[in-house]
LUMVEXLO-224705 format. One record per atom (N, C-alpha, C): x, y, z. Coordinates in pm, whole numbers, padded with zeros to 5 digits, always signed. Example, Ala and Ser with C-alpha at 12.3 -4.5 7.8 and 13.67 -1.06 7.14 Angstrom:
BEGIN
+01319-00569+00780;+01230-00450+00780;+01320-00330+00780;+01285-00225+00708;+01367-00106+00714;+01290+00003+00787;
This chain:
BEGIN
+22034+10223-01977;+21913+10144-01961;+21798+10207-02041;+21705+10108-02087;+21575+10174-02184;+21478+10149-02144;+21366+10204-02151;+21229+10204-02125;+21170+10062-02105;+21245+10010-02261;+21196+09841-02257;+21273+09803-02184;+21374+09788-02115;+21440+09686-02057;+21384+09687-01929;+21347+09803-01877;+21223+09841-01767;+21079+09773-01768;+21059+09721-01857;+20903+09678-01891;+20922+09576-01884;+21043+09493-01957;+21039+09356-01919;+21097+09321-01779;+21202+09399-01760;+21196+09365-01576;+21112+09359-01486;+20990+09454-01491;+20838+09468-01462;+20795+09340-01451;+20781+09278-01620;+20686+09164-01649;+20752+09008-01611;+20858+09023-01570;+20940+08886-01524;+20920+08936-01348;+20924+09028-01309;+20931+09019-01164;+20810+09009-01135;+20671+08997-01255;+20542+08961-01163;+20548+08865-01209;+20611+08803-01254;+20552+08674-01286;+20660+08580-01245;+20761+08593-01199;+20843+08492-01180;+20898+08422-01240;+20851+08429-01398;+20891+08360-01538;+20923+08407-01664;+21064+08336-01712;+21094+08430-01866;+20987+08392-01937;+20932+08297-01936;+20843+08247-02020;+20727+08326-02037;+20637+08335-01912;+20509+08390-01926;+20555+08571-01945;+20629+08622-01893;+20692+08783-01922;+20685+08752-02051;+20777+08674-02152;+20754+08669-02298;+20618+08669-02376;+20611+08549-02286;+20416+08556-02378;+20384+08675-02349;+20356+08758-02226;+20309+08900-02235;+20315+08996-02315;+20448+08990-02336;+20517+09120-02390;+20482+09106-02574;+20478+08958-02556;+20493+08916-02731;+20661+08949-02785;+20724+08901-02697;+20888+08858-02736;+20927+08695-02728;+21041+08730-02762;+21088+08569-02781;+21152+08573-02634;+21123+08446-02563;+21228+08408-02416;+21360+08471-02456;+21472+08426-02558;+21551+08446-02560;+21614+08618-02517;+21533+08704-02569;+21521+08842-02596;+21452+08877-02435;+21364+08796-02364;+21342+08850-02244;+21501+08822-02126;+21526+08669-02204;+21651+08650-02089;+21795+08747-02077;+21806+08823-02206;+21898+08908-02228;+21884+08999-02202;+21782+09111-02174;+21774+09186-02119;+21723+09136-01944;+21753+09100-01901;+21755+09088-01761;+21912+09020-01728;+21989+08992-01822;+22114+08998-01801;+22197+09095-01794;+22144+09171-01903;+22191+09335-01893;+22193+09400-01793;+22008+09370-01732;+21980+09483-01636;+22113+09448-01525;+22101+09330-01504;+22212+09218-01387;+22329+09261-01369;+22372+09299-01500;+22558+09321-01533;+22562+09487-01496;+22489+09577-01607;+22433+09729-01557;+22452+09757-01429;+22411+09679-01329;+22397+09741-01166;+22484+09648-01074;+22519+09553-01157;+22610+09480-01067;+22553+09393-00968;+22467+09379-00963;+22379+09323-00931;+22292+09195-00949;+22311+09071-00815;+22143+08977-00929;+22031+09037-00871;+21964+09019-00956;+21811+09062-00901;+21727+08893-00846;+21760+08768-00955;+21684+08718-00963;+21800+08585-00914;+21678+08505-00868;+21808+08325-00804;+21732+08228-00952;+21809+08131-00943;+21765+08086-01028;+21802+07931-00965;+21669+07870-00923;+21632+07769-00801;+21552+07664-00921;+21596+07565-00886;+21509+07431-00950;+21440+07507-01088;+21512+07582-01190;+21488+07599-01290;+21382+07723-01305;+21316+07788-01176;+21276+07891-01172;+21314+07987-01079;+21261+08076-01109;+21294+08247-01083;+21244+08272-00928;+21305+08344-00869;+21276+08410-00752;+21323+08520-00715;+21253+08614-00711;+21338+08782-00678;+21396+08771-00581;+21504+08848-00568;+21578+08894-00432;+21541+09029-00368;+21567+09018-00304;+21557+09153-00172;+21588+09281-00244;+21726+09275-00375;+21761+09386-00406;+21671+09402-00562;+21638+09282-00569;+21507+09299-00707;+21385+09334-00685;+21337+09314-00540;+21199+09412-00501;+21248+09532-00473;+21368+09585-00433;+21390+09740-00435;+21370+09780-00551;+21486+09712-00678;+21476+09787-00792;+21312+09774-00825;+21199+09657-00825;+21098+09670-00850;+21013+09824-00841;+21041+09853-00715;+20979+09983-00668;+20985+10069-00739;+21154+10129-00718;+21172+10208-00864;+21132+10184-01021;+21128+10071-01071;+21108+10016-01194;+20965+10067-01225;+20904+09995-01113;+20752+10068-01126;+20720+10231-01075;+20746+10291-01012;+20721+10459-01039;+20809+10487-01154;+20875+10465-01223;+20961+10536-01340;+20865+10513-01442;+20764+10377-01474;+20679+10346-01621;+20587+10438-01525;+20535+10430-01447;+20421+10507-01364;+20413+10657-01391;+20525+10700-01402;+20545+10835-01455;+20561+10853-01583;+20611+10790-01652;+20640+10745-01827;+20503+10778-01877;+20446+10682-01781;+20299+10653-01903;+20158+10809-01834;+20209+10824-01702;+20148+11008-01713;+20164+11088-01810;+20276+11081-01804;+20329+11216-01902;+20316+11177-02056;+20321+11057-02098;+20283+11032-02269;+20101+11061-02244;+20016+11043-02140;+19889+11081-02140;+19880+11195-02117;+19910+11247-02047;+19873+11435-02042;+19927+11487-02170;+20034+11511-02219;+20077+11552-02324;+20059+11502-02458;+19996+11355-02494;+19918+11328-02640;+19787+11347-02583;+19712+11391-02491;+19583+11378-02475;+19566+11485-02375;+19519+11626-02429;+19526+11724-02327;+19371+11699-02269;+19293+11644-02305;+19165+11642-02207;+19185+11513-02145;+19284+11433-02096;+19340+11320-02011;+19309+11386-01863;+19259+11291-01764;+19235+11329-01627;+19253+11160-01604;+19363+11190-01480;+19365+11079-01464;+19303+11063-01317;+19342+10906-01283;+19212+10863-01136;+19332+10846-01006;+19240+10943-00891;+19360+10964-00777;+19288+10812-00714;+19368+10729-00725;+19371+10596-00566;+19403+10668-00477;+19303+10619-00403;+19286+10642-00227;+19285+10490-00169;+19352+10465-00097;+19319+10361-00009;+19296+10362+00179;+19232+10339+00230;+19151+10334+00351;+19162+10198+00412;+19203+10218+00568;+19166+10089+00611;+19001+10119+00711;+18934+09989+00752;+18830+09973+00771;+18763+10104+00904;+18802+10142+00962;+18762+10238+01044;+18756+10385+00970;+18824+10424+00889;+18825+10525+00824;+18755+10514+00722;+18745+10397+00619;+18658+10401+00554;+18499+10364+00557;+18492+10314+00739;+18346+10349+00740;+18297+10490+00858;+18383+10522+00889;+18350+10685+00960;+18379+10811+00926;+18486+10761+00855;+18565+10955+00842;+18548+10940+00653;+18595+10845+00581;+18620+10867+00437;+18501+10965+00351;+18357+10842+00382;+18278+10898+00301;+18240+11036+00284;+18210+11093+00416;+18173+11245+00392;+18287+11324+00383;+18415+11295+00380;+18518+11382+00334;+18547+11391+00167;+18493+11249+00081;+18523+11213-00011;+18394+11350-00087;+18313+11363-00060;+18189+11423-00097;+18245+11538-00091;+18305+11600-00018;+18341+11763+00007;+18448+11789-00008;+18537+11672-00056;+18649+11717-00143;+18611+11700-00342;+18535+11643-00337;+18460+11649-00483;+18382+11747-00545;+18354+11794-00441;+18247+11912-00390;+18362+12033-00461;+18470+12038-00391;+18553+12142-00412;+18657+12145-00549;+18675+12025-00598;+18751+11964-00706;+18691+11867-00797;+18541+11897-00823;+18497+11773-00939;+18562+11769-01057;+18670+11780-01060;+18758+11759-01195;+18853+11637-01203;+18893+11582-01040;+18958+11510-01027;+18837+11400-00951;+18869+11295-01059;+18818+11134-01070;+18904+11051-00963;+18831+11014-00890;+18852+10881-00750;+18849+10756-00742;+18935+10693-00758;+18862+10569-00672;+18947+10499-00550;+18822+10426-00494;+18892+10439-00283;+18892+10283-00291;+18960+10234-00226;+18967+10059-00167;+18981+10083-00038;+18937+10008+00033;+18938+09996+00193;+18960+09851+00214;+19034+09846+00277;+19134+09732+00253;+19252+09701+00429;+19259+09560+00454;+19326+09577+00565;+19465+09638+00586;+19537+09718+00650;+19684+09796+00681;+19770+09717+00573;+19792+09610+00604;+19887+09512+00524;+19860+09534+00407;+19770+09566+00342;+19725+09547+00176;+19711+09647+00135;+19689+09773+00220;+19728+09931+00192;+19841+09946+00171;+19953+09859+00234;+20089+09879+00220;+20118+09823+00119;+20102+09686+00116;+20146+09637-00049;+20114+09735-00159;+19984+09772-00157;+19936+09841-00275;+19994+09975-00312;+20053+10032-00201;+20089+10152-00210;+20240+10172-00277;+20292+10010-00202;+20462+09947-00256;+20455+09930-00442;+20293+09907-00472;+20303+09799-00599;+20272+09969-00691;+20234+10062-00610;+20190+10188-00698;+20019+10139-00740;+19970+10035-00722;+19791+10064-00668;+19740+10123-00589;+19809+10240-00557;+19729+10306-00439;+19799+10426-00458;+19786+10578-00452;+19856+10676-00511;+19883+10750-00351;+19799+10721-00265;+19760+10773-00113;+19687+10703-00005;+19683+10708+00082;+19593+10619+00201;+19579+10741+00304;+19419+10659+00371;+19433+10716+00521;+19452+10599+00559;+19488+10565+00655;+19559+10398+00758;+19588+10426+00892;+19533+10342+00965;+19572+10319+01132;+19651+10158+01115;+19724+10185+01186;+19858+10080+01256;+19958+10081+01224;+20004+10020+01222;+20236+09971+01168;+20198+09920+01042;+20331+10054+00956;+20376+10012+00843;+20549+09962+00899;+20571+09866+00767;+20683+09804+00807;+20840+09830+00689;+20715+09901+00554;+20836+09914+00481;+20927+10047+00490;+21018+10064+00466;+21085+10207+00488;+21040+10295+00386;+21017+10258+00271;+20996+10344+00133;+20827+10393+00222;+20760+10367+00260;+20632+10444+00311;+20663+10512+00423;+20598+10637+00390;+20594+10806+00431;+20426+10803+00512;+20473+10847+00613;+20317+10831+00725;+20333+11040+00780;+20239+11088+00752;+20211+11208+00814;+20081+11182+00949;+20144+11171+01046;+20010+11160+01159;+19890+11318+01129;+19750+11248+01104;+19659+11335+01133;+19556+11330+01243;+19559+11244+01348;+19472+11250+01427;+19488+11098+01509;+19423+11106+01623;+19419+10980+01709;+19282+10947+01759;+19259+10826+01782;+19127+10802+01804;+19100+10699+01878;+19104+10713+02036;+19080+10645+02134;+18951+10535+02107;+18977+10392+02165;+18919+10320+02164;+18843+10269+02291;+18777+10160+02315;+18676+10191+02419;+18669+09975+02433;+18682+09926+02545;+18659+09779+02591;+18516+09774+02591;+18426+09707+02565;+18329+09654+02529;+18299+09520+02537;+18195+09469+02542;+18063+09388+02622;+17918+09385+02614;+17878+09278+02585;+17722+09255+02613;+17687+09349+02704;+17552+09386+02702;+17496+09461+02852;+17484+09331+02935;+17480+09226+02942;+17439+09143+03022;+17614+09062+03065;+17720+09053+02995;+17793+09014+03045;+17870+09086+03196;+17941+09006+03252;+17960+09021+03424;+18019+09143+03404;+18113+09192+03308;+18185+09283+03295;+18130+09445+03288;+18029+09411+03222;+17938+09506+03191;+17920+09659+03273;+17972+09762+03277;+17955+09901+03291;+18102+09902+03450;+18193+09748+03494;+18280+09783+03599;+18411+09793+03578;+18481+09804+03640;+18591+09894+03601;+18725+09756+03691;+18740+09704+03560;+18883+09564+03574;+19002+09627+03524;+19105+09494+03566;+19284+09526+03515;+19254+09484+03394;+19354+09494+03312;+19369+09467+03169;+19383+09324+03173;+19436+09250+03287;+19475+09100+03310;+19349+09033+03314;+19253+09086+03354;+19094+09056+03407;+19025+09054+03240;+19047+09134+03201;+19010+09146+03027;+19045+09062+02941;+19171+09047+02955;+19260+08936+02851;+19203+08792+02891;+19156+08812+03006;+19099+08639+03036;+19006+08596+02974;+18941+08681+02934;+18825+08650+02881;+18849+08659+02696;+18685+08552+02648;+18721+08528+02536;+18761+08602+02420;+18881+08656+02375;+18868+08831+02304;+18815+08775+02151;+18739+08898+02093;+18733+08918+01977;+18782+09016+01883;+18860+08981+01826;+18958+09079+01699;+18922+09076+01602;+18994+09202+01520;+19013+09190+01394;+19112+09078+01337;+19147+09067+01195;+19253+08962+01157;+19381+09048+01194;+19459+08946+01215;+19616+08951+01247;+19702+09047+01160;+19633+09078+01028;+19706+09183+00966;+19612+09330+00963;+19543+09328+01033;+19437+09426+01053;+19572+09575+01155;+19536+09708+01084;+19585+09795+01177;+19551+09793+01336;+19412+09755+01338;+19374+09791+01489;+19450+09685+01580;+19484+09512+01487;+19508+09467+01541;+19643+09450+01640;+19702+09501+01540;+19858+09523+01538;+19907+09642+01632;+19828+09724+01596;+19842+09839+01717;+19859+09764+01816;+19680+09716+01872;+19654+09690+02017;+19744+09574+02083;+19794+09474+01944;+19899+09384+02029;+20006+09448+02037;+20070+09540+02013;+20229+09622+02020;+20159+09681+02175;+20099+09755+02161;+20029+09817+02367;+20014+09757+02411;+19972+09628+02443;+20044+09536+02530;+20074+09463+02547;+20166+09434+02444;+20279+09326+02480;+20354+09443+02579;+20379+09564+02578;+20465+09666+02705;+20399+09590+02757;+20271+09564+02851;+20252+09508+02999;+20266+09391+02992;+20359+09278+02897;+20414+09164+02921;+20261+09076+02890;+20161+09094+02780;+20037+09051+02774;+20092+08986+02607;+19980+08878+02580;+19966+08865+02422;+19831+08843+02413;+19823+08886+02274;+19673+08862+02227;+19609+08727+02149;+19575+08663+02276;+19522+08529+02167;+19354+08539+02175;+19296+08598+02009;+19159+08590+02005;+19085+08449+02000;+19000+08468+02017;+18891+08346+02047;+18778+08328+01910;+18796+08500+01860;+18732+08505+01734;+18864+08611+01672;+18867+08551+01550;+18926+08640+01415;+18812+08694+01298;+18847+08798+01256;+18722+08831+01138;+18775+08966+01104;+18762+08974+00915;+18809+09053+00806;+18685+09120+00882;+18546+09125+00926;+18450+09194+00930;+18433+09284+01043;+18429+09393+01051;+18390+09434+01200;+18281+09385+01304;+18187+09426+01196;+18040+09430+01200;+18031+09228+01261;+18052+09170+01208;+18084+08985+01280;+18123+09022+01422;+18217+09105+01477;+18287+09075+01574;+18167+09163+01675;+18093+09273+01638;+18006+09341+01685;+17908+09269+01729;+17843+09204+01661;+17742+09108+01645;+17777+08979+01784;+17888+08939+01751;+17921+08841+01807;+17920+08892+01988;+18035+09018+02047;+18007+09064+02118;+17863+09098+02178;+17737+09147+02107;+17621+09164+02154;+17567+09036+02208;+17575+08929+02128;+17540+08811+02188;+17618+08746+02291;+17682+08840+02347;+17795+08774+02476;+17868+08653+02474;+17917+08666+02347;+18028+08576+02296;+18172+08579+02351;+18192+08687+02449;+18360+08770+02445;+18316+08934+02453;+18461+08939+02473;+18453+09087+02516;+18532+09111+02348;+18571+09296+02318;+18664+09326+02231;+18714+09459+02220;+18762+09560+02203;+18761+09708+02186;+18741+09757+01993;+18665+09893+02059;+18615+09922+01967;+18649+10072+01915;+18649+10103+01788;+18652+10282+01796;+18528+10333+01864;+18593+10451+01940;+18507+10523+01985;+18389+10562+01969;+18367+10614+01811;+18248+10602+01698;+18163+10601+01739;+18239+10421+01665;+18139+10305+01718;+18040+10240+01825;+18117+10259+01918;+18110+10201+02030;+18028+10278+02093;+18062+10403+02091;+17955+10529+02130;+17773+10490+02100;+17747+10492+01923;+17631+10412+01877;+17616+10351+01911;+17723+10242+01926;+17602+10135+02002;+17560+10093+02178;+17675+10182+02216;+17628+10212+02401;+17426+10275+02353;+17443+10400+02276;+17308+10470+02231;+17213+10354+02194;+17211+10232+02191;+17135+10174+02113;+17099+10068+02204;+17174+10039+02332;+17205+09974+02438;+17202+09838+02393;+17298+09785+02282;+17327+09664+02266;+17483+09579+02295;+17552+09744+02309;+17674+09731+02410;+17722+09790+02546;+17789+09734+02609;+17806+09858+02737;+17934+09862+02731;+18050+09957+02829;+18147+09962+02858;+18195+09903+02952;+18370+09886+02932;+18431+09804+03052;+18514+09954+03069;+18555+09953+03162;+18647+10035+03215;+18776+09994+03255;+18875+09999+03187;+19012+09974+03213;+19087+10059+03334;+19153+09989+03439;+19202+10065+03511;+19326+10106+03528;+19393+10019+03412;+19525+10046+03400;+19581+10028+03243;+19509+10059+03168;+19544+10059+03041;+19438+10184+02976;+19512+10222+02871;+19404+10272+02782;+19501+10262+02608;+19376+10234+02489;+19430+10259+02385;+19359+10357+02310;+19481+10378+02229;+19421+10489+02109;+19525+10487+01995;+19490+10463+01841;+19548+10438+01739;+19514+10554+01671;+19684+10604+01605;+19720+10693+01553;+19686+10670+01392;+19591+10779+01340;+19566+10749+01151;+19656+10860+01135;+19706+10808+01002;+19794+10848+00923;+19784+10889+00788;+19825+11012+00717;+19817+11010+00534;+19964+10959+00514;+19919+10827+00426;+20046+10691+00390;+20082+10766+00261;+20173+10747+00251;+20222+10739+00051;+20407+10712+00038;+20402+10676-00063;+20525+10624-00108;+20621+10720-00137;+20748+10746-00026;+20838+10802-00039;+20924+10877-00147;+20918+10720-00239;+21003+10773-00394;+20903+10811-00505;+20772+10819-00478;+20634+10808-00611;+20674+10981-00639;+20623+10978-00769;+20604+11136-00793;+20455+11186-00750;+20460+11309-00670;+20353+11320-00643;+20296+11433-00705;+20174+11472-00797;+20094+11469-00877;+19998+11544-00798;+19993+11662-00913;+19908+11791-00851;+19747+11746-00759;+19745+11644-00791;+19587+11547-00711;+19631+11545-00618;+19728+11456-00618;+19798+11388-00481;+19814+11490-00362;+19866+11629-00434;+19861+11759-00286;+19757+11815-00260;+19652+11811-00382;+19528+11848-00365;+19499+11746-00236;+19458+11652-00247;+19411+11584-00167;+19469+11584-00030;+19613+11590-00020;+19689+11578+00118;+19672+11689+00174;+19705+11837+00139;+19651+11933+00185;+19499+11919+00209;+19395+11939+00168;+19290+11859+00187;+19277+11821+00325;+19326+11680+00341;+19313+11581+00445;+19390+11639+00614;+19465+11688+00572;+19546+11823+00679;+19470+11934+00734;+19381+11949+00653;+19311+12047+00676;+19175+12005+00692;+19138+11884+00682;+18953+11892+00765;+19028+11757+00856;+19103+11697+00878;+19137+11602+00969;+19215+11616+01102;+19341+11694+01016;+19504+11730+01121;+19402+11785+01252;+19484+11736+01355;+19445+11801+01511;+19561+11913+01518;+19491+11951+01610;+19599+12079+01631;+19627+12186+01498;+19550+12203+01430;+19569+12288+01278;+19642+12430+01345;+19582+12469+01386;+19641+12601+01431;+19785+12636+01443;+19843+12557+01517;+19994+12517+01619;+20067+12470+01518;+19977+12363+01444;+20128+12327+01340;+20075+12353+01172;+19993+12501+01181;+20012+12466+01040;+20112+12518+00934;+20216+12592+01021;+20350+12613+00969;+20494+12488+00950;+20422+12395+01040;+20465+12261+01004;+20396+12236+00876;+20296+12169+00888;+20242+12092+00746;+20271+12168+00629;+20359+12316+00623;+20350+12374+00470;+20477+12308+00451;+20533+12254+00567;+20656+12174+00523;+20681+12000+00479;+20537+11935+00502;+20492+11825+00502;+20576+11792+00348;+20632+11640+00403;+20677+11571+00256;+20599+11541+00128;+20433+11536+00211;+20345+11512+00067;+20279+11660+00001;+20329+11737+00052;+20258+11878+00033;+20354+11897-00056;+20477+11888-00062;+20605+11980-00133;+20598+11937-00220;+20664+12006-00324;+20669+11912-00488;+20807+11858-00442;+20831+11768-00563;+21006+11688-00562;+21111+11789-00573;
């Protein structure tokens, strides 16, 4: 197999088409369709169905995708560090919304602080789209709270962070202490359905035989905050959060008497990626101003999968 036959497998599996992969590449269809016959015959394998005259990957063509893409991913490192010795390349970070508005920023500062040589850039982005991105190689690392679903992603737990039921000060609920059944009755407000927090909090209880049907959905926190103050519904919140704004007395607490949650954040990264003297910079790093318990396990983490080289 060759480099190119890798590039055009790339450019037909985003696009779904010999055609437009051709126009990309600036080849002839013919020359794109033959090498994806190759790749086909090579592994024994189809990658691709071929339905009402177009393309559709299979299950075993988004695997090879994965690989396809960290192999040019690494290709095109190493032709940049080595024709271009003042080459620095940019560590992706990706964050979902609680981390990237409490914990990211001032960690991002004092790891720059310690390494201004290495160039950043962060997306904060919902669980689901941390995962894609991390699958597609747009994302080199994450911090993330909730369920990942693919196997190729590698989760190191660094910390947990109890959440808190919340309320208007003026709603009935306001500062007493109900069942979780008493809570769910009322109108909830969530994050979206692919949101970490969300996904967590519906996996905790569906155990007590509960489902979560919100009354409000929203990509925004800050909407669902808002909405809650005006005694729209009840919702849970990070701790943080929720803390500020008890201080500000525009929310109060409910007290659960038979439930409690707390969502586990995680440093995400892709199992098969090469990981890249940044990449441990940073994970060590994040182990070390985040990990609980540093003390107890930090003869664990020298064993951590993202710490080790390959």
């Amino acid at each position: 197999m060759t480099l190119r036959q890798f590039r055009i497998f790339i450019a037909v599996a985003s696009s779904e088409s010999i055609s437009k992969a051709a126009e990309e590449l600036y080849l002839s269809q013919p020359t794109v369709s033959a090498a994806i016959r190759e790749i086909e015959h090579h592994y024994g394998t189809r990658f691709f169905e071929r339905i009402r005259q177009r393309l559709r990957i299979t299950e075993e063509g988004k695997e090879f995708l994965s690989y396809a893409v960290h192999l040019m991913d690494l290709y095109d490192e190493i032709e940049n560090v080595f024709q271009n010795p003042d080459y620095a390349g940019i560590l992706r970070i990706g964050a979902t919304a609680n981390i990237g508005s409490f914990y990211l920023p001032p960690l991002i500062v004092k790891f720059r602080s310690r390494f201004p040589e290495i160039r950043m850039h962060v997306r904060v982005a919902p669980t689901e789209t941390v995962e894609k991105m991390i699958l597609d190689s747009r994302l080199d690392l994450a911090v993330a709270g909730g369920i990942f679903h693919s196997p190729l992603i590698g989760q190191v737990p660094l910390f947990h962070e109890c959440y808190e039921a919340v309320c208007s000060p003026d709603h009935e609920m306001a500062g007493r202490t109900v069942t979780l059944g008493e809570f769910m009755r009322q109108p909830l407000l969530f994050r979206e359905r692919d949101s970490g927090s969300f996904e967590a909090f519906h996996a905790a209880v569906t155990q007590f035989g509960r489902d979560v049907k919100p009354a409000w959905e929203s990509y925004s926190q800050e909407a669902l905050l808002e909405a809650a103050c005006f005694g729209l519904g009840v919702t849970i919140l990070p701790q943080r959060l929720a803390e500020r704004e008890f201080l500000r007395g525009r929310l109060a607490r409910i007290c659960l008497s038979d439930f409690s949650f707390r969502n586990t954040f995680c440093l995400v990264y892709h199992r098969q990626k090469y990981r890249s003297a940044s990449m441990k910079k940073f994970a060590d790093f994040l182990l070390e101003e985040l990990g609980e318990e540093q003390i107890r396990n930090r003869e664990e983490r020298k064993d951590s999968p993202i710490s080790r080289g390959n």
